[in-house]
DRENKOLRO-18944 format. One record per atom (N, C-alpha, C): chain; x negated, y, z negated. Coordinates in steps of 0.2 Angstrom, whole numbers, plus 5000, padded with zeros to 4 digits. Example, Ala and Ser with C-alpha at 12.3 -4.5 7.8 and 13.67 -1.06 7.14 Angstrom:
2
<pt 'A'; <4934; 4972; 4961>>
<pt 'A'; <4938; 4978; 4961>>
<pt 'A'; <4934; 4984; 4961>>
<pt 'A'; <4936; 4989; 4965>>
<pt 'A'; <4932; 4995; 4964>>
<pt 'A'; <4936; 5000; 4961>>
END
This chain:
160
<pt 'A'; <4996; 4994; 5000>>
<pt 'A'; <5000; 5000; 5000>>
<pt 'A'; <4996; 5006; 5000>>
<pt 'A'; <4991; 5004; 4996>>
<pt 'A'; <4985; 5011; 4995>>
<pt 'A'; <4981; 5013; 5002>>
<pt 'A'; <4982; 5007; 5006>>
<pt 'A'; <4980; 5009; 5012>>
<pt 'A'; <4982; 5013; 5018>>
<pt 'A'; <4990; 5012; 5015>>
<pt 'A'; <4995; 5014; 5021>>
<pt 'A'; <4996; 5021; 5020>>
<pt 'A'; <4994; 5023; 5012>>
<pt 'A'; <4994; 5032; 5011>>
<pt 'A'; <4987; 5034; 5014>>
<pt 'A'; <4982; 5033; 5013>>
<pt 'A'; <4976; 5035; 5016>>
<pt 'A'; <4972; 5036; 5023>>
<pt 'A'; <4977; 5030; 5026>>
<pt 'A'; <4973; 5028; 5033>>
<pt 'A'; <4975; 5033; 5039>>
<pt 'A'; <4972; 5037; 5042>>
<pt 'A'; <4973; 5042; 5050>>
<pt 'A'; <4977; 5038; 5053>>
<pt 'A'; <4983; 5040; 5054>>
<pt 'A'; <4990; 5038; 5060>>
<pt 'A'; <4988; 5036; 5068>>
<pt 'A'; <4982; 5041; 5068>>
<pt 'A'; <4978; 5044; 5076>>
<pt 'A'; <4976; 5036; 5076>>
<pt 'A'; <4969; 5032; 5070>>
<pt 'A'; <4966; 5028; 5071>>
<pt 'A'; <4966; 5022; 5070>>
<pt 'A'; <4973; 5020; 5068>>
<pt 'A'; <4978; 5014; 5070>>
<pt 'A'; <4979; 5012; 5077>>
<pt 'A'; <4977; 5006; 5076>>
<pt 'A'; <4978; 5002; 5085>>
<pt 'A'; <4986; 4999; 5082>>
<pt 'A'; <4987; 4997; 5089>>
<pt 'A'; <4993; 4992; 5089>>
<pt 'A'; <4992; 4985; 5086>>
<pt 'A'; <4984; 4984; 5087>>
<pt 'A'; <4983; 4976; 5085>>
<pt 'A'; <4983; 4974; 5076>>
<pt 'A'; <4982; 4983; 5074>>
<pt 'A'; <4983; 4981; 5066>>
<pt 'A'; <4990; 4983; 5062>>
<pt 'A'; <4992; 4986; 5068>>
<pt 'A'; <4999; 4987; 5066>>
<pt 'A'; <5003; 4982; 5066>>
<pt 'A'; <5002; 4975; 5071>>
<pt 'A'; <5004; 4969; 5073>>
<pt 'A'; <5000; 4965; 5064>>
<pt 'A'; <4993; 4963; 5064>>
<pt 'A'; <4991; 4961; 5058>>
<pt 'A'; <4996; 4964; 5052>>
<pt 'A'; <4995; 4969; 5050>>
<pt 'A'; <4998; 4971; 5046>>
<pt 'A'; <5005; 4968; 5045>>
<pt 'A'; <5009; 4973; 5048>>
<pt 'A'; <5016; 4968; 5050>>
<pt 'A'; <5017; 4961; 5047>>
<pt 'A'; <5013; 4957; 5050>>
<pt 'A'; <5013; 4950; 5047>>
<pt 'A'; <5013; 4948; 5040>>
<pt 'A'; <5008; 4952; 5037>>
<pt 'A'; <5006; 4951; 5031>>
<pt 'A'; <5013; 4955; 5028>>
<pt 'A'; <5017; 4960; 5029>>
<pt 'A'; <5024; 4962; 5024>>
<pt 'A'; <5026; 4956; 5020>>
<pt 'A'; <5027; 4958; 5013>>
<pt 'A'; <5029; 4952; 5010>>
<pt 'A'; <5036; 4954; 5007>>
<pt 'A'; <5037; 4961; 5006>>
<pt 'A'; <5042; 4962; 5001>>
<pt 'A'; <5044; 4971; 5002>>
<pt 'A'; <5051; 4971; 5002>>
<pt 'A'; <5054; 4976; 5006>>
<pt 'A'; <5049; 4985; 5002>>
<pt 'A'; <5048; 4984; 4998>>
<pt 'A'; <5044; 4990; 4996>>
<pt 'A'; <5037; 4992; 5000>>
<pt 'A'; <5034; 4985; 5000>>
<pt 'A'; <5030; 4988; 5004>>
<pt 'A'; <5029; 4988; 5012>>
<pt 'A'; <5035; 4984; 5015>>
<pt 'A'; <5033; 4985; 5022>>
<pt 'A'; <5038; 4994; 5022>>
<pt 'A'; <5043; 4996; 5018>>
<pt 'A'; <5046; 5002; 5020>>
<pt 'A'; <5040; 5006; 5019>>
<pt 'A'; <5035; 5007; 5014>>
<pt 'A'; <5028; 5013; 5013>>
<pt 'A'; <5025; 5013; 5017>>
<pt 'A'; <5023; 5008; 5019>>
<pt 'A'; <5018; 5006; 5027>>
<pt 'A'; <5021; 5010; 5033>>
<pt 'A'; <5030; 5008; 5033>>
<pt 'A'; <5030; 5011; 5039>>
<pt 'A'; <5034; 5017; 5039>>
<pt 'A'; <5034; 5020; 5032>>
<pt 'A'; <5035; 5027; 5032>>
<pt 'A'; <5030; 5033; 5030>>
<pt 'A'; <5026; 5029; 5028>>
<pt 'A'; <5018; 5033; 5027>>
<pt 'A'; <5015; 5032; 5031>>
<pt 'A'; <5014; 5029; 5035>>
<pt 'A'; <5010; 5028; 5041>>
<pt 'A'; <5011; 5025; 5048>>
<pt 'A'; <5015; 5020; 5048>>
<pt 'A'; <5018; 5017; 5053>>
<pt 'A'; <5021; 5022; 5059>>
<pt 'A'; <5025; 5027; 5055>>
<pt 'A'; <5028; 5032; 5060>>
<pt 'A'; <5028; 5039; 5062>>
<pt 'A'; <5021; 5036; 5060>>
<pt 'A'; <5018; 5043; 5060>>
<pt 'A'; <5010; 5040; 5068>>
<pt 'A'; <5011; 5035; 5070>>
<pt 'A'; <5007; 5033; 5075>>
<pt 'A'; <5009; 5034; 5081>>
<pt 'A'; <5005; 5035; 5086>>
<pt 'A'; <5007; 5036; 5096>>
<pt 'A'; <5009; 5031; 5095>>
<pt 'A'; <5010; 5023; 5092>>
<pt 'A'; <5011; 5017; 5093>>
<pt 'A'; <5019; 5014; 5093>>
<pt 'A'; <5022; 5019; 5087>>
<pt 'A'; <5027; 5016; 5083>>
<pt 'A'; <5033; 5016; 5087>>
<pt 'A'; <5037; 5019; 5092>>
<pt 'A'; <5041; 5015; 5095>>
<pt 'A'; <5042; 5010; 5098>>
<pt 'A'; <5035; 5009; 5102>>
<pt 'A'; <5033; 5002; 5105>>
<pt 'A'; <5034; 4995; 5099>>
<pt 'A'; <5031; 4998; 5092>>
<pt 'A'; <5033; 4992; 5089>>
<pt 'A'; <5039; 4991; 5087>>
<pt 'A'; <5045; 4997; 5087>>
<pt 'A'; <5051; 4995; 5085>>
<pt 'A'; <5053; 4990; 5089>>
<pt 'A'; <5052; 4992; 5096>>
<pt 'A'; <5052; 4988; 5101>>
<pt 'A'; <5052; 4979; 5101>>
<pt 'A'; <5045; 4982; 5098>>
<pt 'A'; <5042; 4973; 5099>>
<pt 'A'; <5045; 4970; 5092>>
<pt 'A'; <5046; 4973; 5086>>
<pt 'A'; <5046; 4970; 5081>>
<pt 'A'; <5052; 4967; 5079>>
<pt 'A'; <5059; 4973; 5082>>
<pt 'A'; <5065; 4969; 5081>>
<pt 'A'; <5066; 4964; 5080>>
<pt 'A'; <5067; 4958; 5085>>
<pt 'A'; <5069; 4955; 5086>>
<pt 'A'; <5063; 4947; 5082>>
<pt 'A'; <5059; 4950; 5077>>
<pt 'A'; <5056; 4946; 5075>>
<pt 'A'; <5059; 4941; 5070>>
<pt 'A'; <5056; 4934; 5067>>
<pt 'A'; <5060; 4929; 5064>>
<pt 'A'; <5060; 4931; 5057>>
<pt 'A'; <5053; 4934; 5054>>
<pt 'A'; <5052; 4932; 5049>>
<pt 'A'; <5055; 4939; 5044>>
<pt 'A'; <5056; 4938; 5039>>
<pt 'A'; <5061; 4943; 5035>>
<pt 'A'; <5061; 4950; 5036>>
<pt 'A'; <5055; 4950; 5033>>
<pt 'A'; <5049; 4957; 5030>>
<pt 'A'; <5046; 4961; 5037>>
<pt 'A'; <5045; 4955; 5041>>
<pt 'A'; <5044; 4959; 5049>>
<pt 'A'; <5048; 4962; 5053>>
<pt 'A'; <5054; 4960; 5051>>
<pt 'A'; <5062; 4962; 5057>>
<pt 'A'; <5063; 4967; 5053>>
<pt 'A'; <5062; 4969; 5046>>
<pt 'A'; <5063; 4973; 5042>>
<pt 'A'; <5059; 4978; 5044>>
<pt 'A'; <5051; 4978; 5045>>
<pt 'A'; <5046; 4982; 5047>>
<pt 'A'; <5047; 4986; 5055>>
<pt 'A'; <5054; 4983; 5060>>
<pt 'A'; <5057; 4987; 5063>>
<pt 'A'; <5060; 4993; 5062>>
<pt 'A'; <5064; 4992; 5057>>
<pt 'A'; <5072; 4995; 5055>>
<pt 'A'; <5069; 4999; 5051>>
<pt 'A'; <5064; 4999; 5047>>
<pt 'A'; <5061; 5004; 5043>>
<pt 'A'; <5056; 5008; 5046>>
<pt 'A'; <5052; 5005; 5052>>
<pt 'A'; <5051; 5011; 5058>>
<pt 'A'; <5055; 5015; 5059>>
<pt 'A'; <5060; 5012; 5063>>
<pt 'A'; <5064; 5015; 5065>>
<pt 'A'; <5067; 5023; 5061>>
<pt 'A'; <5069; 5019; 5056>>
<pt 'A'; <5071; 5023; 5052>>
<pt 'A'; <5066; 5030; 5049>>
<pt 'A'; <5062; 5029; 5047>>
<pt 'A'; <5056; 5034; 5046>>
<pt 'A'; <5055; 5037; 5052>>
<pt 'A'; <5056; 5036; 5059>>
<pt 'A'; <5056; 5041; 5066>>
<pt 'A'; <5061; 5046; 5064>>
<pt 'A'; <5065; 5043; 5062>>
<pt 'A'; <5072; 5048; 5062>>
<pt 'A'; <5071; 5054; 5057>>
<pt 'A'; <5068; 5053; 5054>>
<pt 'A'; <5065; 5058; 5047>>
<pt 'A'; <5058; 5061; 5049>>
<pt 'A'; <5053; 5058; 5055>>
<pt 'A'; <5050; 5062; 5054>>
<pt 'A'; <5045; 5062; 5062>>
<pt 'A'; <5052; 5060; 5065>>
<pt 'A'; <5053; 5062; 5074>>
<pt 'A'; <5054; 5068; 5076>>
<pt 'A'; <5054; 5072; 5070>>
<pt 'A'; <5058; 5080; 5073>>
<pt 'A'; <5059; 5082; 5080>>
<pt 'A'; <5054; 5082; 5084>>
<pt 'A'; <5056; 5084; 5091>>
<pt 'A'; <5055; 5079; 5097>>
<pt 'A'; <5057; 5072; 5094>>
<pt 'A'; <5060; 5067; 5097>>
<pt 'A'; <5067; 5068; 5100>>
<pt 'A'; <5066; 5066; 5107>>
<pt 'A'; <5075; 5067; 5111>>
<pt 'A'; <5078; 5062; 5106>>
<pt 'A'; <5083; 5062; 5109>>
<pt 'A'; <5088; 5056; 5108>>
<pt 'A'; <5088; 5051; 5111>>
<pt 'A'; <5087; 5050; 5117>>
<pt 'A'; <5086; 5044; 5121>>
<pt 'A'; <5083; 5037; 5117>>
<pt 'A'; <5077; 5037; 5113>>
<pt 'A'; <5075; 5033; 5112>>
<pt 'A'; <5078; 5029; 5103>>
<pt 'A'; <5082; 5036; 5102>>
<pt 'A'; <5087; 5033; 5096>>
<pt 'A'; <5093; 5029; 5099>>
<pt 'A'; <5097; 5033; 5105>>
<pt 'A'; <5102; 5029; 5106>>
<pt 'A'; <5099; 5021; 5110>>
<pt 'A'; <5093; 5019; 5112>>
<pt 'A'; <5092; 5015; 5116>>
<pt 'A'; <5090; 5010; 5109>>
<pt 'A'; <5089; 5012; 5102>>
<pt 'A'; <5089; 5008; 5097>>
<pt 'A'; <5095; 5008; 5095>>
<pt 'A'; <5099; 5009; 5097>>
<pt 'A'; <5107; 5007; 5094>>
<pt 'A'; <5108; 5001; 5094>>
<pt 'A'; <5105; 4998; 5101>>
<pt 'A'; <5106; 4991; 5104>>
<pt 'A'; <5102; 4986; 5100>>
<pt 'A'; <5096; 4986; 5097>>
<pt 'A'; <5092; 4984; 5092>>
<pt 'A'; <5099; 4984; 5086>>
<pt 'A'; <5100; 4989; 5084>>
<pt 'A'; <5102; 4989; 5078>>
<pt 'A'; <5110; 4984; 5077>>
<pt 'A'; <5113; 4985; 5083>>
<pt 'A'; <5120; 4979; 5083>>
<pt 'A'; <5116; 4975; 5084>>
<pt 'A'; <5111; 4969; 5087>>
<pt 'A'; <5109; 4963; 5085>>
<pt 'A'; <5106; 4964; 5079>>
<pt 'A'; <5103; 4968; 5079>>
<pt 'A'; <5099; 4967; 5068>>
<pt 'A'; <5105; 4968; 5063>>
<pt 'A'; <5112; 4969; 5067>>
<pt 'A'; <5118; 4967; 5060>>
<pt 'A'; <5118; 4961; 5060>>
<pt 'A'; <5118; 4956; 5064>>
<pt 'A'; <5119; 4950; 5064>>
<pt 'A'; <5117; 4946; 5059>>
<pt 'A'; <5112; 4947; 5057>>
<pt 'A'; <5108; 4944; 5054>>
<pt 'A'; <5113; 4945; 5043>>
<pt 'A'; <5109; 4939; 5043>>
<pt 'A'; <5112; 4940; 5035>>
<pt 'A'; <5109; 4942; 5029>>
<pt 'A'; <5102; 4941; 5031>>
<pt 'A'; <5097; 4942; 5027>>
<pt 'A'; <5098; 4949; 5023>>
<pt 'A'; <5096; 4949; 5017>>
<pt 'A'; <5098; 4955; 5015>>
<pt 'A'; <5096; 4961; 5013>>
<pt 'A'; <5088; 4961; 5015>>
<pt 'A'; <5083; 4964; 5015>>
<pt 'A'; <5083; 4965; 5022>>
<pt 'A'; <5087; 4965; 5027>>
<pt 'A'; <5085; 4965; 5035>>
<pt 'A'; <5093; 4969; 5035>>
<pt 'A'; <5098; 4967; 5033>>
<pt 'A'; <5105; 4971; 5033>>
<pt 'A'; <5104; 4976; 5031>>
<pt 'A'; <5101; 4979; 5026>>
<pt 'A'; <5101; 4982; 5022>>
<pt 'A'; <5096; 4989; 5026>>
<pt 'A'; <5091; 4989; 5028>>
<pt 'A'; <5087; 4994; 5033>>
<pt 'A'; <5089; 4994; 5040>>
<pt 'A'; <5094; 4989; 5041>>
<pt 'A'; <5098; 4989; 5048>>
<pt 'A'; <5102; 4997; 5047>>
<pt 'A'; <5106; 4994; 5039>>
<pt 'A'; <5111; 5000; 5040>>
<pt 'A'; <5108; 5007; 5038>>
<pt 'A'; <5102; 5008; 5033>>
<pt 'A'; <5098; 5012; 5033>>
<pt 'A'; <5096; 5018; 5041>>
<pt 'A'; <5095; 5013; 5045>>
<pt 'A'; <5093; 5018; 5053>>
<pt 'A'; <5099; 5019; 5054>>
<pt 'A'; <5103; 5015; 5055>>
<pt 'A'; <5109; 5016; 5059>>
<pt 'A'; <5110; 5025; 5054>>
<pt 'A'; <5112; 5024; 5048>>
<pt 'A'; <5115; 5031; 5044>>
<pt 'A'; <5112; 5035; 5047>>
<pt 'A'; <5104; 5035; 5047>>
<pt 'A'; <5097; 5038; 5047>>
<pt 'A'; <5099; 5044; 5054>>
<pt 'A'; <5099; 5040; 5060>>
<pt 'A'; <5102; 5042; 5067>>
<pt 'A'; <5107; 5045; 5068>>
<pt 'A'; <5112; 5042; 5065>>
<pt 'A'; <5119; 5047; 5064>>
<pt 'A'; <5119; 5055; 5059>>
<pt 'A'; <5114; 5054; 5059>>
<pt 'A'; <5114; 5062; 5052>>
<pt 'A'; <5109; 5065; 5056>>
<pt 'A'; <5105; 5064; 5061>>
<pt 'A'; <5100; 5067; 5067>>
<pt 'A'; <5103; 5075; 5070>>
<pt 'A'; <5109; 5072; 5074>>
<pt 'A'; <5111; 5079; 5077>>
<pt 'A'; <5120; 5076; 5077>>
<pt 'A'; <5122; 5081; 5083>>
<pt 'A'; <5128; 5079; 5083>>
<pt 'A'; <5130; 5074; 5087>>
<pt 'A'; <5125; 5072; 5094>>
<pt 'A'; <5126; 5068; 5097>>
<pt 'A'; <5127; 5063; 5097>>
<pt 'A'; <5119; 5061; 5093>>
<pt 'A'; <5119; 5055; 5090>>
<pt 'A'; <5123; 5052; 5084>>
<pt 'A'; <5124; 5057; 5081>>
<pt 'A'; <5131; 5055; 5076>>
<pt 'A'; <5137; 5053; 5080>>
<pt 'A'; <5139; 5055; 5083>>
<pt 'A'; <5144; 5053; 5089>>
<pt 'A'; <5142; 5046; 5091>>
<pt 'A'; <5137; 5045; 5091>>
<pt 'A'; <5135; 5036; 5095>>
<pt 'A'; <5135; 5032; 5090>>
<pt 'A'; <5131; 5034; 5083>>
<pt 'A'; <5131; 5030; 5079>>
<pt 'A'; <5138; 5029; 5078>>
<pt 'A'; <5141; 5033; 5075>>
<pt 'A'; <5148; 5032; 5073>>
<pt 'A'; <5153; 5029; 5076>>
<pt 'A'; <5153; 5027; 5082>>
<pt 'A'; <5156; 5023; 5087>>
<pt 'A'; <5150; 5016; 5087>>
<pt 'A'; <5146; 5015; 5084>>
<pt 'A'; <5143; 5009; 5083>>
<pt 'A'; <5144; 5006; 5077>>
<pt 'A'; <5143; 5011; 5072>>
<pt 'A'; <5147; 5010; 5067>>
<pt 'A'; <5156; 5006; 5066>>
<pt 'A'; <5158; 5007; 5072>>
<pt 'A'; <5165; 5006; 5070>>
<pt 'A'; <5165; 4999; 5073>>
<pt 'A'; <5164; 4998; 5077>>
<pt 'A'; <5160; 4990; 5081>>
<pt 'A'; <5162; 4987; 5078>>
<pt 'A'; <5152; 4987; 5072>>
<pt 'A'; <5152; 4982; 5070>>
<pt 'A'; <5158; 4981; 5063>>
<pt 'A'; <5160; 4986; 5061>>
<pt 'A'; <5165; 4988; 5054>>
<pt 'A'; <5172; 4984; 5056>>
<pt 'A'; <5173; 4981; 5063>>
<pt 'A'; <5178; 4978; 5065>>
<pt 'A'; <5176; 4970; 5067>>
<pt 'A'; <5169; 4968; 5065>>
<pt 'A'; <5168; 4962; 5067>>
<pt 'A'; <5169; 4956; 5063>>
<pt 'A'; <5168; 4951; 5066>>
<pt 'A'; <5174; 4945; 5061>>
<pt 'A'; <5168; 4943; 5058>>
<pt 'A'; <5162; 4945; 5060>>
<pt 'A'; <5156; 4941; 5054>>
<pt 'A'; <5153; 4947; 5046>>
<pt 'A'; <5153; 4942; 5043>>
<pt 'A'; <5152; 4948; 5038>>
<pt 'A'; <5145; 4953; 5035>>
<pt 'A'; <5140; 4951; 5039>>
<pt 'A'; <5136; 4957; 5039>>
<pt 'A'; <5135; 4962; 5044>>
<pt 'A'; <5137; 4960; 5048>>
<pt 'A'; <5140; 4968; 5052>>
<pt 'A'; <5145; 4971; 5050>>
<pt 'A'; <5149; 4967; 5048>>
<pt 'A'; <5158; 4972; 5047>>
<pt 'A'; <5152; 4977; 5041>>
<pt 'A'; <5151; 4973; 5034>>
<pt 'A'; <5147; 4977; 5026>>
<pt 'A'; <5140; 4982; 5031>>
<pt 'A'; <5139; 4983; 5036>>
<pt 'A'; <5134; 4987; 5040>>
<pt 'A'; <5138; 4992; 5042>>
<pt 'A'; <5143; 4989; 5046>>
<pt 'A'; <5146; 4996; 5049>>
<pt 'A'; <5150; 5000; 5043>>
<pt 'A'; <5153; 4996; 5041>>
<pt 'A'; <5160; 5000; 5033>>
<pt 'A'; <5153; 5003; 5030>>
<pt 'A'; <5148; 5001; 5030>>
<pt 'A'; <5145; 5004; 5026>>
<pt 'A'; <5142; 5013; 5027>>
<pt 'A'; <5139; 5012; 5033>>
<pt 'A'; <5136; 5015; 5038>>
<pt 'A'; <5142; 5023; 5039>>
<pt 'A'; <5151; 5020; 5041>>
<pt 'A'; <5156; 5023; 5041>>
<pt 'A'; <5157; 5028; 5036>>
<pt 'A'; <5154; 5026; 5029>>
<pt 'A'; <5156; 5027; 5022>>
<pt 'A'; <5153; 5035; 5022>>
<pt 'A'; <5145; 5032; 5025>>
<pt 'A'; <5142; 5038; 5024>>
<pt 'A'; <5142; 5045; 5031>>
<pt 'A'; <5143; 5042; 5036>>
<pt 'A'; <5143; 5045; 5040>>
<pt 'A'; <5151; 5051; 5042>>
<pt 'A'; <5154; 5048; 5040>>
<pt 'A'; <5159; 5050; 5038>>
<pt 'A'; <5163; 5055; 5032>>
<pt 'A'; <5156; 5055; 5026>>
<pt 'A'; <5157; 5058; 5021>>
<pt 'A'; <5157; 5065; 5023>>
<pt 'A'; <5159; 5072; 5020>>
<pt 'A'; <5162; 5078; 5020>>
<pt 'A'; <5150; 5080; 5019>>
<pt 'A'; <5151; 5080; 5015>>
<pt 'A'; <5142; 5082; 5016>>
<pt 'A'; <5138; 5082; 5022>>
<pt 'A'; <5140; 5073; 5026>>
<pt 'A'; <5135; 5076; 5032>>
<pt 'A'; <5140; 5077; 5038>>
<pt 'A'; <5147; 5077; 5038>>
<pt 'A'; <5151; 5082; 5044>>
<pt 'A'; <5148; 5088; 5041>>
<pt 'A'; <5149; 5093; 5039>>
<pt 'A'; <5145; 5099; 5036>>
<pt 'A'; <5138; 5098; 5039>>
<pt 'A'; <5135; 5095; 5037>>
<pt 'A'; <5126; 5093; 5039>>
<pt 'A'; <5126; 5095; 5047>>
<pt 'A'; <5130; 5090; 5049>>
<pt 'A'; <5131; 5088; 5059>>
<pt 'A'; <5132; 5097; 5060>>
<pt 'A'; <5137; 5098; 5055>>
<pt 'A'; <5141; 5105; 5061>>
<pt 'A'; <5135; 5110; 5058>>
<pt 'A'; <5133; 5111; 5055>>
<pt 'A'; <5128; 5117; 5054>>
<pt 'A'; <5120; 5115; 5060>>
<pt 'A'; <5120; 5110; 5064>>
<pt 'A'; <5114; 5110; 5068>>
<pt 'A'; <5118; 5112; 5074>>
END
């Protein structure tokens, strides 16, 4: 962890961003990795990329917590590459694991609190999964809806 606050974003390759990765063993520390340092690299959406769709818990986790840290400190990132994770994020509801739902639903909020647009997209993915007959998407989307939808961040949305 001490490592992920110290090390230059610049002088991270993808190859120990990949080692790394592997090694996450427990959701605290793959979220500090990929919030202190991870997305803060020229590399990090190519891993969102790659990592998604990963088997192992803590790794498919170390997507969505990318992800989600873009969304916080993406600032003059388009939208494109959030809405083009949307698609990422309705297959990582699937999933039941709960350490992996749970950062699912984290990005999904994360994006929809971005601007207005992406709140519109989120929120209509949100509603998807909130109506799906499996129960970790439906607990993602309702959950996701709960917040997106609260009076705080419509206020939030409309004053951008």
């Amino acid at each position: 962890m001490l490592a992920s606050l110290i090390d230059d974003p610049l002088r991270v390759t993808p190859a120990q961003m990949d080692e790394w990765c592997r090694d996450l063993n427990n959701w605290g520390i793959a979220d500090t990795v990929c919030f202190a340092l991870f997305d803060r690299t020229p590399h990090a959406w190519a891993k969102v990329e790659q990592w998604h769709d990963q088997r192992p818990e803590f790794e498919k986790r170390g997507a969505f917590a990318l992800l989600w840290g873009l969304t916080v400190h993406g600032k003059h990132s388009d939208d494109a590459p959030f809405v083009n994770a949307l698609g990422f994020i309705e297959r990582g509801a699937a999933h039941e694991r709960h350490f992996v739902k749970k950062t699912v639903n984290m990005a999904l909020r994360a994006i929809g609190k971005r601007n207005a647009a992406l709140h519109k997209a989120a929120t209509r993915m949100a509603k998807r999964l909130a109506e799906s007959d499996a129960a970790a998407p439906r607990w993602v989307g309702k959950d996701a809806l709960r917040e997106l939808s609260s009076p705080s961040v419509m206020r939030r949305i409309a004053r951008r």
